[in-house]
N, C-alpha and C positions, 0 to 999 in steps of 0.2 A: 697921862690925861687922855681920855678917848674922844676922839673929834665923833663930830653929829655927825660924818656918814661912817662911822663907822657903827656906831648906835643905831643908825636904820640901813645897814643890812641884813639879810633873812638869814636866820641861822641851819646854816645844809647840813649840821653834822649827824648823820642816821645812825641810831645805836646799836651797838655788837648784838643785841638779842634778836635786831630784827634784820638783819643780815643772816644772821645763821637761821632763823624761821626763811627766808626764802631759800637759801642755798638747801634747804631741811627738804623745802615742797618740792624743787628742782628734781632733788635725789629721790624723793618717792612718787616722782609722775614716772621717770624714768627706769624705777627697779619695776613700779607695775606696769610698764612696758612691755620691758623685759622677760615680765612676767606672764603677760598673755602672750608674748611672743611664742616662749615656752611651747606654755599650752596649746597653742596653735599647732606649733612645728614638731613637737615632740610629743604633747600628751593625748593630743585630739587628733593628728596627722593623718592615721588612717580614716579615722570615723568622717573628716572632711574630705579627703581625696574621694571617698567614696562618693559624699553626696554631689562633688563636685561633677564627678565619673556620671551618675545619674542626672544627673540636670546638662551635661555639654556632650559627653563621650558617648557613645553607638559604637557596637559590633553589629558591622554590616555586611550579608552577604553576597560573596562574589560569582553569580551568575555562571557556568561555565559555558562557551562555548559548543553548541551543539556540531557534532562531525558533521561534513557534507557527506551527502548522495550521489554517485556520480555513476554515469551507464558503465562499459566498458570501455569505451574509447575515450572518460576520465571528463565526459561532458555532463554541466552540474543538473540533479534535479530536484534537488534541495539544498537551499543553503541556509545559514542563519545570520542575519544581519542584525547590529545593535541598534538600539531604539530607548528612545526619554521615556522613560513612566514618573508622573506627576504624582507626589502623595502628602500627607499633613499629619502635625503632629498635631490634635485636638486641644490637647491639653495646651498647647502656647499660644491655642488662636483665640480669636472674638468672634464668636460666632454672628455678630452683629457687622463687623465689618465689612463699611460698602462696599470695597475692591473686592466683596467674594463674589458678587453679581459679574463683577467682569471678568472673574476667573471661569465663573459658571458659562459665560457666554464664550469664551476663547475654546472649552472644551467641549463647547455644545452640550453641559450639561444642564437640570433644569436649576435655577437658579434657590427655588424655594427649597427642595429635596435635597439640594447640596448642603445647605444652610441645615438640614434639620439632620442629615446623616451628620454631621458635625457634633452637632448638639448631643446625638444620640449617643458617640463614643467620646464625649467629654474627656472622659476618666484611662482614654488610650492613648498613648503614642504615637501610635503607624495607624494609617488610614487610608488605602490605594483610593483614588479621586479619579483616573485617566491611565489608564495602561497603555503603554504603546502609540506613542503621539508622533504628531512630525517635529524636526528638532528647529524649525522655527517658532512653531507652537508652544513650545517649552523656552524656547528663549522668550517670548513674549511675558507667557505666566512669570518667568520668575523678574521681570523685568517690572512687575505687578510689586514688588518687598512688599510681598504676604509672610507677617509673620507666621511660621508653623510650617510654610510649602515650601518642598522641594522638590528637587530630582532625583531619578536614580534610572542608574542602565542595565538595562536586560534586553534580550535578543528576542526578535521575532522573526519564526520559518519563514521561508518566501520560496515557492514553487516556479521558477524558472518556464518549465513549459506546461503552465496547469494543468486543462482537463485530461492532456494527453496521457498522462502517467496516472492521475488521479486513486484510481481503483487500488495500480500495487504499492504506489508508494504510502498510499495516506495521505493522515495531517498530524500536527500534534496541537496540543489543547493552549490556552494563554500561557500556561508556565513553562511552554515548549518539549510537553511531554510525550510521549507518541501515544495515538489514540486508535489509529487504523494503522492496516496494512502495514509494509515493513516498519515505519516509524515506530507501529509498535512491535514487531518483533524483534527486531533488534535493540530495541530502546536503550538500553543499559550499555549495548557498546556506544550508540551514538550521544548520551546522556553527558557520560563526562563526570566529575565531583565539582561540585561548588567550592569557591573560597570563601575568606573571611578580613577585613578589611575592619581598625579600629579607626572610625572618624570622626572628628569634632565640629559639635554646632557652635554658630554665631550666638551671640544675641536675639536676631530672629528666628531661630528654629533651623535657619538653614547649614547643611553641611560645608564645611571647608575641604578646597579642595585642595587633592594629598590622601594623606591618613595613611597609617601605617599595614601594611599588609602580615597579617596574623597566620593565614594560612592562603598558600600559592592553589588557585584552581587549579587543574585538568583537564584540559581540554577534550570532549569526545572525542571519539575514531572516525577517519571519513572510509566510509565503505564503497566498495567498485562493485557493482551490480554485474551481475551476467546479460541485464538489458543488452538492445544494440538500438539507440534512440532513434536511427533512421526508420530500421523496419520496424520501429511501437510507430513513426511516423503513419508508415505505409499502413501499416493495420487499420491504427483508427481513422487515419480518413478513406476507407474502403468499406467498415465495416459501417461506419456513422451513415456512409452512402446507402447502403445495403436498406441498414433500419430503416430510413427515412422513406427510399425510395418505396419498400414493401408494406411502409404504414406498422411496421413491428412493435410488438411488446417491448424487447429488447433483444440485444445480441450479445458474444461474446466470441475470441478468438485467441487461440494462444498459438504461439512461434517454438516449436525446441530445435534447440544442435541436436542432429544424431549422436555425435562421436563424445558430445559430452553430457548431455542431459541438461545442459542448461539454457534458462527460461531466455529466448532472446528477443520476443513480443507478447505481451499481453494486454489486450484492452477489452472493453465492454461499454454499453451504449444499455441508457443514458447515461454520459457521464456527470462529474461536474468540476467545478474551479474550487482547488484548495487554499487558495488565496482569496476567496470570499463564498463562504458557505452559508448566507442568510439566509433564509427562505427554502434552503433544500432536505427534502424529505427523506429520513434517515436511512430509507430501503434503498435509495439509491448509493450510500457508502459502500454499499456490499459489497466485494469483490465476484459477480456470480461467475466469471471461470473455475474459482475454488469454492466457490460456499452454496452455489446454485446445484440441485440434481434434477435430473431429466432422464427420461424414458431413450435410449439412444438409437434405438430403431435399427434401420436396415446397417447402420455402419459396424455391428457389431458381427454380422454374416461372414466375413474373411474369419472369424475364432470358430465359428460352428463349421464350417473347411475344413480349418488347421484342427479340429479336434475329431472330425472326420478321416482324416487324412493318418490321423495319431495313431487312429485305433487300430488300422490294419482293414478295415472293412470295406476300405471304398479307397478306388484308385483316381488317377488324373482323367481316365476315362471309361470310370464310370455312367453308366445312364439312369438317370432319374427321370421318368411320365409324369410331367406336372397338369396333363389332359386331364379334365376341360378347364381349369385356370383358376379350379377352386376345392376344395377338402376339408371334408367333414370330418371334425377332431372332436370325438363325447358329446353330449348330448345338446343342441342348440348353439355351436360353434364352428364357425365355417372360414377358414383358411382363404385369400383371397389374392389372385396377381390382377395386376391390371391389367396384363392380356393372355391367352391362352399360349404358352412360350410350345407348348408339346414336351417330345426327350429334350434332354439338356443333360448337358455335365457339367460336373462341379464349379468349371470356369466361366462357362453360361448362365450355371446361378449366381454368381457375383455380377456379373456384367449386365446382366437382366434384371437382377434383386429381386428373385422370384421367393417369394415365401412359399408358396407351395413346396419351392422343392428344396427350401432350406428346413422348412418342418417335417419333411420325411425323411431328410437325413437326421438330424435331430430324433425322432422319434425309432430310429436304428438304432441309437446309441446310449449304453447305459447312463443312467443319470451323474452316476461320477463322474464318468468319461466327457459329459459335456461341464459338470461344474469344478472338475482338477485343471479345464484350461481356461475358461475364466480364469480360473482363478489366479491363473500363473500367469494371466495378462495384466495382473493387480487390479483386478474387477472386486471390488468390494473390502480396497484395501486405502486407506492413506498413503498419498504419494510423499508423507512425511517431509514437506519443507517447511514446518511448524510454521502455516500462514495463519493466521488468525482467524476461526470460525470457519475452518476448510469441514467439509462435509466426507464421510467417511462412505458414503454410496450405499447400494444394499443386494448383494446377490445372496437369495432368497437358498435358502438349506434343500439341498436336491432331498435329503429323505421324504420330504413330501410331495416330492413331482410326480405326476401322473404326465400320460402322452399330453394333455393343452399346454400343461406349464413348460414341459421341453419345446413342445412347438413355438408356442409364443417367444417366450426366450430366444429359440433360433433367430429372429427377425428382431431380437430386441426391445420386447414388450416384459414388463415382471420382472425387471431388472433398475435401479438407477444410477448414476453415476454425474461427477461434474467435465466439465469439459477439458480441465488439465487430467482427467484421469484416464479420458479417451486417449488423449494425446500421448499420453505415458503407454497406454496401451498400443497406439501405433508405433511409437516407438522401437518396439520388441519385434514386431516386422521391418522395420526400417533395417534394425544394426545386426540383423542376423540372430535373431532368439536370446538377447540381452535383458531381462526384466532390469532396467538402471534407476540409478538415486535422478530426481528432480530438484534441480538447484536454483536459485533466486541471483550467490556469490559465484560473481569471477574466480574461475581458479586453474592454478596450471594441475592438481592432484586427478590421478587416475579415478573415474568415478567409477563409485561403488555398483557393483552387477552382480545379478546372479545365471547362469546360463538354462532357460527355460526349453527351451526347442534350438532343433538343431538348423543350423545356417542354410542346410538346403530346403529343409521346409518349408522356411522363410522366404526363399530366394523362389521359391514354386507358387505361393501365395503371393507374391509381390507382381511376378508373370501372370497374375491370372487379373490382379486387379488391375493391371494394365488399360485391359480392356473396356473398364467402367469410361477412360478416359477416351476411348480411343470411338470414332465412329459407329454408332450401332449401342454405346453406353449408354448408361444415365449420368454422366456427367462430361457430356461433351465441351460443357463451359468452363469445366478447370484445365482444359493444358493448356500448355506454357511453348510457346513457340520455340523450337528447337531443343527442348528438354523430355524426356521420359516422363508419366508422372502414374504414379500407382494411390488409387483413395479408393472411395465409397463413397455413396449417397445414406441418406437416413431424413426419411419422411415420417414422424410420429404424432400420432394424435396425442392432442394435452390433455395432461392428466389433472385435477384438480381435485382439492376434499372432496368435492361432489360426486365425484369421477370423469369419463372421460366426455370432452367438451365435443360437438360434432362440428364442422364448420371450421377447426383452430386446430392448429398444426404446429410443431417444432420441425424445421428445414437445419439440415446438420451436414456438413461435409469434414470428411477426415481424409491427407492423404500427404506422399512425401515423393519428394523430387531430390536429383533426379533418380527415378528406378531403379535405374542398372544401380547406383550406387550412394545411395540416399543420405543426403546433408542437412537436409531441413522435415521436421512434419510440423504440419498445420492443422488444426483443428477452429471451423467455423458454425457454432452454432446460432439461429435465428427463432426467436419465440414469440409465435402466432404473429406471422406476414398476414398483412390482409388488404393487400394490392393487385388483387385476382389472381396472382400465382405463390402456391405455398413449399413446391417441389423442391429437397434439398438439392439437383440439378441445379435449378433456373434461379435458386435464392443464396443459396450460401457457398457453390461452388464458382461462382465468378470472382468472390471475394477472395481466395485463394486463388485464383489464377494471378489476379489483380497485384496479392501481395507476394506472390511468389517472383513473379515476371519481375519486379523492382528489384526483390530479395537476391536473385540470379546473379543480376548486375552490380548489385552495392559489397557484394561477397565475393565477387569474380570469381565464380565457379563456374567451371567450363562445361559447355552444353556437351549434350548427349547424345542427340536425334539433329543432327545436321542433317538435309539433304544433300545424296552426292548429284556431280554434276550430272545430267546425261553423256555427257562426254567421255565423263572418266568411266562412268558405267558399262559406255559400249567400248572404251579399251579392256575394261575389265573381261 
């Protein structure tokens, strides 16, 4: 008999068909699982990792380290230091987003133009916003979660002792490429190879940091200059003095070793700071030591000597009548000194810098005769230290000379050249009749020479210009207290398209210490002084006294012209 609670309870028994219909759905949620698992991980695996690769992953390049610059004694004049550059991916951002106002104002950019360059490469990736920021600048922006903005690190040059070097070493451009002067000439050693770094973005656009490195950089080479950064010191603030005091166009000045040809000061005015080049006018990048040509005037007088000297025609004592102090060369051309010298011999004409009597020797001598020693003083020749936009000069084809054009020439007119190339050309009087290679690199290798004239020649011409220096010269303002010093003077009028200007001058001093055995030449050129005096005396050979007298002492090279005592004299 069934009792009443047993007749009102609910009956729980579930039936076999509908147990197995759920265990049935269990097993087919689970096999099509299983099934897009599959397809996921097996059938679609690539065509996903890809999109996945495109939407998170970057291959990003690794900057390389640019080489340092360093003078000779290994002191820096370019280095490159690392630096945040800000950029966006377009495609992740909102262009409407109010933190871009405050990003625009962090980078001091405009806030509307930022917003519409945005806009503008929607459909791009990379988008550089701020190159080269300060790295609290860049902590701030990202400190902004701007979806799309990041960082990334690249180096920027930094010139140590700017405008001083400015001219030879250059700059390089934002991507740290070289643009001037050695930067760019040697660019490819100093360059380096870039690496490659795989790294993953957030959710925000922004990189994780890490990332797998794909390919190791290279760092560039640091190069050792033949500089000697004391005496670029002493040049430029001598020559900067010079310019300013004489009110000059500009100047320039170069330093070589005798013994090796290499470059160990070079400056020029104006200069400027390659650590910020806003506003400066591109004619001032020029290097004019190498890339400037000028008329060289009276400094070129010791070759019309030496090519005197060559021929067999004229001896050490010789006499040349330079009476009455002037000479009428072809028709409407008149030869002129600035005082009536009388006879003179060949060592009075340098001492004097009589063009009279440099254009009669000159006009003694066949035209080969005076353009085979040019020429062997690399007159009209590249001093080949592949400087960037160096000037090759112009000495003018003797088949065409007549008596003006050798006269002129003797004095240094109808000829151009830049002021490393004078210098290269004193050079070959300094080391004994050496035409040698011009170097920029440190190096212990024998430099390359060729033997032009013979060492007593040299040594005869070196004795004669003595006397420019000495009492009675036109460059009593270059010696060097207790040193030898053997130069020229060179006063030329400027030459322009128009031709030649009256009133404007180029003041030029060339010469090399000490005489007896010559370590240094110097070459000072000044264009158009206009401080009431324009004589390359009173303008450009103080500057070489100036830098020489430092030069002496920071090189310790031992003087030459000591006075003796009276005492030891009169045991003598």
């Amino acid at each position: 008999m069934v009792s009443r609670a047993q007749k009102n309870r609910p009956n729980t028994t579930v039936a076999p068909w509908r147990l197995w219909f759920v265990r049935g759905l269990f097993l087919a949620v689970l096999v099509g699982l299983a099934g897009k698992l599959m397809v996921l991980q097996i059938v679609n695996m690539s065509f996903l990792q890809e999109k996945a690769s495109q939407r998170h992953v970057r291959y990003v390049s690794m900057p390389a380290h640019r080489g340092m610059i360093l003078d000779r004694r290994g002191e820096p004049l370019a280095i490159s230091t690392p630096v945040p550059s800000i950029f966006a991916n377009p495609r992740l951002m909102d262009a409407s987003d109010p933190k871009l106002k405050e990003l625009a104002q962090l980078l001091r950019l405009d806030p509307a133009a930022t917003q519409r360059k945005i806009k503008a490469k929607s459909s791009s990736s990379f988008l550089y916003l701020k190159r080269r920021v300060m790295p609290d600048v860049a902590k701030q922006v990202m400190a902004l979660e701007i979806k799309g903005i990041s960082v990334q690190r690249e180096y920027k040059r930094y010139y140590p002792t700017g405008e001083v070097v400015s001219h030879l070493i250059g700059f390089t451009n934002v991507d740290d490429t070289g643009q001037e002067g050695l930067e760019l000439t040697f660019n490819d050693r100093l360059q380096g190879a870039a690496g490659k770094k795989r790294m993953i973005r957030d959710r925000k656009g922004a990189f994780i940091e890490g990332g797998e490195i794909i390919k190791v950089d290279r760092p560039g080479e640091n190069l050792n200059l033949s500089l000697d950064l004391r005496i670029q010191y002493l040049a430029y603030q001598s020559l900067k003095k010079a310019v300013e005091k004489h009110k000059a166009r500009s100047g320039s000045a170069v330093v070589l070793d005798v013994r090796t040809g290499e470059v160990l000061a070079m400056v020029n005015q104006p200069a400027f700071n390659p650590n910020n080049r806003r506003g400066v006018k591109l004619d001032v990048f020029r290097n004019r030591a190498v890339t400037n040509l000028f008329e060289p005037g009276s400094t070129v007088k010791p070759f019309t000597v030496v090519a005197a000297l060559a021929s067999g025609k004229f001896t050490n004592n010789t006499i040349i009548d330079t009476s009455p102090g002037y000479l009428q060369v072809g028709r409407g051309f008149t030869v002129r000194d600035t005082h009536d010298y009388g006879e003179v011999d060949l060592a009075t004409l340098i001492k004097k810098s009589s063009n009279v009597a440099a254009s009669k020797v000159a006009m003694e001598l066949e035209p080969e005769e005076l353009w085979d020693t040019f020429s062997a003083f690399g007159l009209g020749h590249k001093t080949e230290t592949d400087f960037p936009g160096e000037a090759t000069g112009k000495l003018p084809n003797q088949r065409t000379w007549r008596k003006l054009e050798r006269a002129s020439l003797s004095y240094g007119y109808g000829l151009t050249l830049t002021p490393l190339q004078l210098a290269r050309a004193y050079m070959v009087i300094a080391n004994g009749g050496k035409l040698q290679a011009v170097r920029f690199m440190k190096s212990d290798d024998v430099p390359v020479s060729k033997q032009v004239f013979s060492a007593e020649l040299m040594t005869t011409i070196r004795e004669m210009m003595e006397g420019v220096v000495r009492p009675g010269g036109t460059a009593t303002r270059a010696a060097v207290p207790f040193y030898t010093v053997a130069g020229k003077t060179g006063t030329s009028k400027r030459h322009t398209a128009s031709g030649y200007q009256d009133g404007h001058y180029i003041a030029s001093f060339a010469g090399m210490i000490p005489a007896k055995d010559p370590r240094l030449v110097m070459v000072v050129m000044i264009d158009d002084p206009t401080g009431g005096t324009y004589f390359g005396g009173t303008v450009a050979a103080p500057v070489f006294a100036e830098v020489m007298t430092g030069a002496m002492r920071l090189l310790n090279i031992a003087p030459d012209d000591v006075p003796v005592p009276a005492m030891q004299v009169a045991v003598q």
